[in-house]
C-alpha positions in Angstrom: -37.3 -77.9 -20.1 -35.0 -81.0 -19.1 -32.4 -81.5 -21.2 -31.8 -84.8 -23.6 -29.4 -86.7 -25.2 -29.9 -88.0 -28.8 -29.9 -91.3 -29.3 -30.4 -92.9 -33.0 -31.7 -96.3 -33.0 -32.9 -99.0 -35.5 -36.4 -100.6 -35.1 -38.1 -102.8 -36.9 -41.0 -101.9 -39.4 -43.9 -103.3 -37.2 -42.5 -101.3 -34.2 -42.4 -98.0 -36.5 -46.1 -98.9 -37.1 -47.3 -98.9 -33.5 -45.1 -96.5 -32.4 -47.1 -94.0 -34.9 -50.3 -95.3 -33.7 -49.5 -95.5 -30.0 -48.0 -91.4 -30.5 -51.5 -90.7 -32.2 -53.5 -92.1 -30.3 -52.1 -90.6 -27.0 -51.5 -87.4 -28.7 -47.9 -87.3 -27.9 -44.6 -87.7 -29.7 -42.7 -90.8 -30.8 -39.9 -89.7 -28.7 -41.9 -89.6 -25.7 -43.6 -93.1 -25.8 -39.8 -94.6 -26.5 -39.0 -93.0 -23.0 -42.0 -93.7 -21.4 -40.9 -97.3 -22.8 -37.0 -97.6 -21.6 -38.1 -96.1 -18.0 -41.0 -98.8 -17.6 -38.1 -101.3 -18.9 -35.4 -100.4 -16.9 -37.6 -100.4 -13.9 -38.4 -103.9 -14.1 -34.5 -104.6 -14.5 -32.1 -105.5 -11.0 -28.4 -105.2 -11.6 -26.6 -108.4 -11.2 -25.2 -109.7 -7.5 -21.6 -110.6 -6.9 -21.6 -113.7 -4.6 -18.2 -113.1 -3.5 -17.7 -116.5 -1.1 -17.8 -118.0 -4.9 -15.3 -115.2 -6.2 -13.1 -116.4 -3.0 -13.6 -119.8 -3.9 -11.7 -119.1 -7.3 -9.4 -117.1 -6.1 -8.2 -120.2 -3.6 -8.3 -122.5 -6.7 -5.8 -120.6 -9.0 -3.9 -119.6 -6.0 -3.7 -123.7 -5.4 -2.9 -124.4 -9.5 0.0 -121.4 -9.1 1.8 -123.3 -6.4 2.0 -126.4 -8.1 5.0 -128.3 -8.8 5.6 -127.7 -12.8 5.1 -131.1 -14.6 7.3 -132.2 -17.2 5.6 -131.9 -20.7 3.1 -129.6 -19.5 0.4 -128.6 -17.2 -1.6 -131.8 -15.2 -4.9 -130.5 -15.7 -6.9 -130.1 -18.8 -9.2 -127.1 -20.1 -12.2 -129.2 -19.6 -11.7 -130.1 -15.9 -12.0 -126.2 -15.6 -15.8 -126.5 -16.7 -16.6 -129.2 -14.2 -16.6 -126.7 -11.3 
């Protein structure tokens, strides 16, 4: 026998009542269809891609705001103009 981690989890009252049905009716545990239902999940799920030329093309931009002159009273850029990029 494979050996498992508990895991305690919330669900909703709906979910408890097909989860007991579904677990009837295949004539297996409730703890079986939940696994059978993260692996069928995580299956379908890709891990996010890095697209690094748009990591480098950050990393030139702060390198270009650090080696700006500093401005009297402050900064010459505003927080916005960060979210236009």
């Amino acid at each position: 026998m494979s050996s498992k981690i508990r895991k305690q989890i919330y669900i909703e009252p709906h979910q408890e009542h097909l989860l007991k049905a579904i677990a009837q009716q295949a004539g297996v545990s409730e703890a079986e269809i939940i696994r059978q239902a993260i692996d069928l999940h995580l299956g379908e799920i890709t891990a996010p891609q890095t697209n690094l030329v748009m990591w480098e093309a950050e990393r030139e931009f702060i390198d270009q705001i650090k080696t700006r002159p500093a401005q009297l009273g402050g900064r010459d850029w505003q927080r916005e103009d960060l979210y236009e990029r």
